[in-house]
C-alpha positions in Angstrom: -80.0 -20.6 -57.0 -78.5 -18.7 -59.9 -78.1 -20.8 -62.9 -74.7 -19.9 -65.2 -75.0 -19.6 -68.7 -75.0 -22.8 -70.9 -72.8 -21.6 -73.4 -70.4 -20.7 -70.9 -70.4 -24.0 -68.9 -72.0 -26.7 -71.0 -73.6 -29.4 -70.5 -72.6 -31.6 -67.9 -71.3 -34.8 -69.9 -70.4 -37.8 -67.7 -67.3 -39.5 -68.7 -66.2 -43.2 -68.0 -63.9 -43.4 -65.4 -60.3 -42.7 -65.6 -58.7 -45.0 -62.9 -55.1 -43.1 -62.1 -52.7 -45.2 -60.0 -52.5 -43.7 -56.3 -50.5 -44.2 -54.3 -50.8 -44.9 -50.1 -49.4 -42.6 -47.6 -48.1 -39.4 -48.5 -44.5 -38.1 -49.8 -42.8 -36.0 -47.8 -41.7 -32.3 -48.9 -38.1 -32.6 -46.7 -36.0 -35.3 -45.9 -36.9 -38.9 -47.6 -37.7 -42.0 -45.2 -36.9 -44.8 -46.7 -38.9 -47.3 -44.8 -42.3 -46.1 -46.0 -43.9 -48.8 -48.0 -45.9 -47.7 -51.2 -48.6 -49.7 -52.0 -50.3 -48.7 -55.4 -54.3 -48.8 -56.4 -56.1 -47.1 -59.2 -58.2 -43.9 -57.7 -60.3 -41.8 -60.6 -59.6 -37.9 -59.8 -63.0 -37.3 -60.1 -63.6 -39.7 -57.0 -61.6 -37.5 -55.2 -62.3 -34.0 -56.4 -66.2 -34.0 -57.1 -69.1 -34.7 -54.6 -72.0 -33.3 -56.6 -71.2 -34.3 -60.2 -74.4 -32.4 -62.4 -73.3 -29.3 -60.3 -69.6 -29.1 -60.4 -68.0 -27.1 -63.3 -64.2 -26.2 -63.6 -63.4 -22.4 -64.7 -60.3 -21.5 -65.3 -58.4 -18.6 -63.0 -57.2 -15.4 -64.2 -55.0 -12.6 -62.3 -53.1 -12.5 -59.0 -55.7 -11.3 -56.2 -56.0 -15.0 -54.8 -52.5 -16.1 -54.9 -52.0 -16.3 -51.5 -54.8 -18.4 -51.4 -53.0 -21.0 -53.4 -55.0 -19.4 -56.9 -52.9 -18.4 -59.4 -53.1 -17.6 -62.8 -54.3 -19.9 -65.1 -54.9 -22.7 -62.5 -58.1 -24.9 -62.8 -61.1 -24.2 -60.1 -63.2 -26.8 -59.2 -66.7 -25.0 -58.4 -69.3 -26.8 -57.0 -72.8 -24.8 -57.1 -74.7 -27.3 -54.4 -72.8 -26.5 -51.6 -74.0 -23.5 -49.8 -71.5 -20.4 -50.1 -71.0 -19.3 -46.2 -68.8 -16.6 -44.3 -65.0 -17.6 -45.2 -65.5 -19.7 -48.2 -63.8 -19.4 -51.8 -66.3 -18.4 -53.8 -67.0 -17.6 -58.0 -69.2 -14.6 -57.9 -70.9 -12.7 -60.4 -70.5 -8.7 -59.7 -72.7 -6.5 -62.2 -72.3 -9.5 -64.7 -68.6 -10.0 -64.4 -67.7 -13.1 -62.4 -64.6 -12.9 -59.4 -63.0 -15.4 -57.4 -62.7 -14.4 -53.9 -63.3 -14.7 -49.8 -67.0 -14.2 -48.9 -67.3 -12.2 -46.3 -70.7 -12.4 -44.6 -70.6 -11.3 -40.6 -72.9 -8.6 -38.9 -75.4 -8.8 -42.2 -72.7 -6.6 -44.3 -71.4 -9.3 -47.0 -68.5 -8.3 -49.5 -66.1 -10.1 -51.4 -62.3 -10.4 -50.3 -59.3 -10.8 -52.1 -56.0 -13.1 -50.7 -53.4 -10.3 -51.4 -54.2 -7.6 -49.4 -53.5 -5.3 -51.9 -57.1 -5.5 -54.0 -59.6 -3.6 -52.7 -62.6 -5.3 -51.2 -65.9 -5.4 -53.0 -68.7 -4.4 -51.6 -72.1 -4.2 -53.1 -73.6 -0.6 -53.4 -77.0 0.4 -53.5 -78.9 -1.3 -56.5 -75.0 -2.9 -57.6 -76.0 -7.3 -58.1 -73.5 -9.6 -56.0 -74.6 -13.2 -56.4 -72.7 -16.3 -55.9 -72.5 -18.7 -57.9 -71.0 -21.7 -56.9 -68.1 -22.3 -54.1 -64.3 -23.6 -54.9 -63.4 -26.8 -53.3 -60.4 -27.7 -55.4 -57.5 -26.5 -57.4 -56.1 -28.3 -59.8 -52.5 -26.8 -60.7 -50.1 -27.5 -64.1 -46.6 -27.4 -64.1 -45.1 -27.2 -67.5 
């Protein structure tokens, strides 16, 4: 499995839990109810957003090819390298040692690297060109400012 650089990703560091207050059910994007009960109870994000802590990295997005993907510019990736990347997937990969978040495409044994917006060409190795994965994305963590 292709290990990334350790100046580029560090050392993975646990941290002591950071219990955020969650709360029950879900909030609705339209019209209100206002008989939905809320109960409250502390829930760590990493709890939620990291199954395989010592090899899960955040990298932060760049560009607009994966927007309509829910990837845009400047959000936060959560990459986890255990999970194996297959046909479909959101993956980081590295392309002749520059690194690409796109759609794996592996069907019929051709495998290539898709963009959301439709617009970016696909990339697709060539004869002696180095495509490997390095970890899938399983989250996106978004700012608003």
């Amino acid at each position: 499995m292709y290990e990334p650089p350790a100046v580029l990703l560090g050392a993975y560091v646990p941290s002591p839990a950071l219990p955020l207050p969650w709360v029950s059910g879900t909030v609705r994007a339209g019209f209100p109810s206002p008989a939905d009960d809320f109960l409250v109870k502390r829930q760590d994000l990493n709890d939620l957003l990291i199954t395989h802590p010592a090899a899960t990295f955040f990298w932060r997005a760049r560009g607009l090819s994966m927007q309509s993907a829910g990837i845009g510019d400047g959000d936060i990736l959560v990459v986890n390298r255990a999970l194996a990347p297959r046909h479909g997937c959101i993956v980081i990969a590295e392309v002749d040692n520059d690194f690409t978040v796109k759609y794996l495409y592996q069907r019929a044994g051709r495998i290539k690297l898709r963009a959301a917006d439709p617009t970016f060409p696909d990339i697709v190795p060539k004869d002696g060109q180095t495509l490997t994965t390095v970890g899938v994305v399983t989250a996106v963590i978004k700012q608003f400012k």
